[in-house]
C-alpha positions, 0 to 999 in steps of 0.5 A: 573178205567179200566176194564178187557174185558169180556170173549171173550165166543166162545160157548155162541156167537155160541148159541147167533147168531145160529138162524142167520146162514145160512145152511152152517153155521149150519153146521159149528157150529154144527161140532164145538160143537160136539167137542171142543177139536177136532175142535181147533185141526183140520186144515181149510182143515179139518173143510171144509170136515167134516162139507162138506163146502168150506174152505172160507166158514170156514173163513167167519164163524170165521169173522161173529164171531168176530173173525180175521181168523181161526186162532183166531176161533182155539185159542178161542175154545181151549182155552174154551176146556181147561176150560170148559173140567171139565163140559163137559168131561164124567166123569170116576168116574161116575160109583163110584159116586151116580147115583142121582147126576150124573143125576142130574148135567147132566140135570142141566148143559144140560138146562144151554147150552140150555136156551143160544138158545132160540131166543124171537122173533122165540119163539113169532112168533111160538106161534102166529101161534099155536095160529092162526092155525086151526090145530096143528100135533106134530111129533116124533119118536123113544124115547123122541121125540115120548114122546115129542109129546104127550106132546105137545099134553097134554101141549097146548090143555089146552090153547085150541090149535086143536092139535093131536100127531102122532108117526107112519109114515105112519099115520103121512104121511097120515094127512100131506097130508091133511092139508093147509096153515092154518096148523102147525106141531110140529116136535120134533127129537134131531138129526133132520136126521130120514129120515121117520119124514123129508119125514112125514113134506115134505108132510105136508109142500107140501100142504102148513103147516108151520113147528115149528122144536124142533131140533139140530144145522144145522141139515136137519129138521131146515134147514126145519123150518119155526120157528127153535128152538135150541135143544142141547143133552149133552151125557156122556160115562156114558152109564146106565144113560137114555138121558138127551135130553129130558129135553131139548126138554120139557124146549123149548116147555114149554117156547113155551107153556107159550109164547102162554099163555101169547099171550092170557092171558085172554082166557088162564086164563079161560080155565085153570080156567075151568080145574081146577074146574072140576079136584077139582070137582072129587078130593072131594075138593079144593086145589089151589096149585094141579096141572093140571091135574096129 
């Protein structure tokens, strides 16, 4: 009996291999993923200038992807366009619909796009250095990412990580300058382009820190990275709605975080043990389902 071939998924294969491109080919991708429709419209000539590449480096990007030519690369986006617009159109009803529901597809199907990224090994070898470093930063500026800071902070000091979380850039420029080799930051930025984050980790990486970047596809911070992990932000015209993008940055650093755990499982059994008894402590008794910590 003869099977169909699968799909031929040209957005999942750009997920899939995006740890494995190279600066130009992040550029590439990300051109293509911020537009579906307009990227299996344009011409070679215009994929090239817009992403700020060469014609023959489009060529070698459809090739690495399976495909015969530019040609077939058009082919396969629009044919994934067209299918999937439903899912990925900004939806003129949104208004109309329960605002509960709106947001709640929309985070559903932005952490479906994302857990397509993540790379095990990238994820494994960026926990092992939080867990050797002597220090860890985590970076971030403006909304989420600044949100997301203070998470990573919250999140792995109970697996007993030396971690402190900056916002303000001229502070962040201040301790990057002194850290060593024996230092990690955590930067978090959705865009990966604010000038003042990339001038903090510039520093912290001239005195020798290692960088584990939570940012978009091709963007100047990953092109940094030490260890890159994918963030992807999935916007509507649905304006009132806040970003989704932060889910995608607190689904990376908790599957980060668990990698970390599990790469200690007794040391972080204990110190969550630990934690646990002092919360039930002051709470006047015991409840083994409460969370850690409020």
């Amino acid at each position: 009996m003869q099977h169909a071939l699968p799909p031929f998924d040209i957005v999942s294969r750009i997920a899939q291999r995006s740890a494995t491109f190279s600066a130009t080919e992040q550029k590439i991708a990300q051109l293509i993923l911020a537009d579906l429709p307009a990227a299996s419209a344009a011409s070679i000539d215009a994929l090239a200038a817009q992403a700020g590449v060469s014609k023959a480096s489009v060529t070698r990007f459809a090739r690495a992807l399976g495909c015969a030519d530019v040609r077939e690369l058009k082919r396969w986006l629009a044919q994934a366009s067209a299918i999937g617009s439903r899912f990925l159109a900004p939806r003129a009803d949104a208004a109309q619909q329960e605002p509960a529901d709106v947001i709640l597809d929309d985070i559903v199907t932005l952490l479906q796009r994302n857990r397509a990224f993540f790379n095990r090994e990238v994820i494994a070898a960026a926990a092992q250095a939080l867990r050797d470093a002597r220090q860890v930063l985590a970076f971030g500026m403006g909304g989420s990412s600044s949100i997301m800071a203070d998470e990573a902070r919250n999140r792995l000091m109970r697996l007993g990580v030396p971690i402190t979380s900056y916002q303000d850039a001229v502070l962040q420029r201040m301790v990057a300058a002194t850290l060593d080799e024996r230092c990690v930051v955590l930067a978090f930025s959705v865009s990966g382009q604010g000038a003042e984050l990339l001038h903090s980790v510039a520093i912290a990486q001239e005195y020798g820190a290692r960088l584990i970047a939570f940012t978009a596809l091709g963007s100047p911070l990953a092109r940094r990275a030490d260890w890159w992990i994918p963030v992807q932000a999935l916007e509507t015209d649905f304006v009132f709605k806040p970003s989704s993008s932060r889910y995608a940055m607190l689904l990376a650093l908790d599957v980060l975080a668990t990698a970390l755990a599990q790469l200690q499982p007794e040391h972080s059994q204990e110190l969550l043990r630990r934690i646990k008894f002092v919360l039930d402590a002051e709470r006047g008794g015991a409840d083994a389902r409460h969370p850690l910590g409020d």
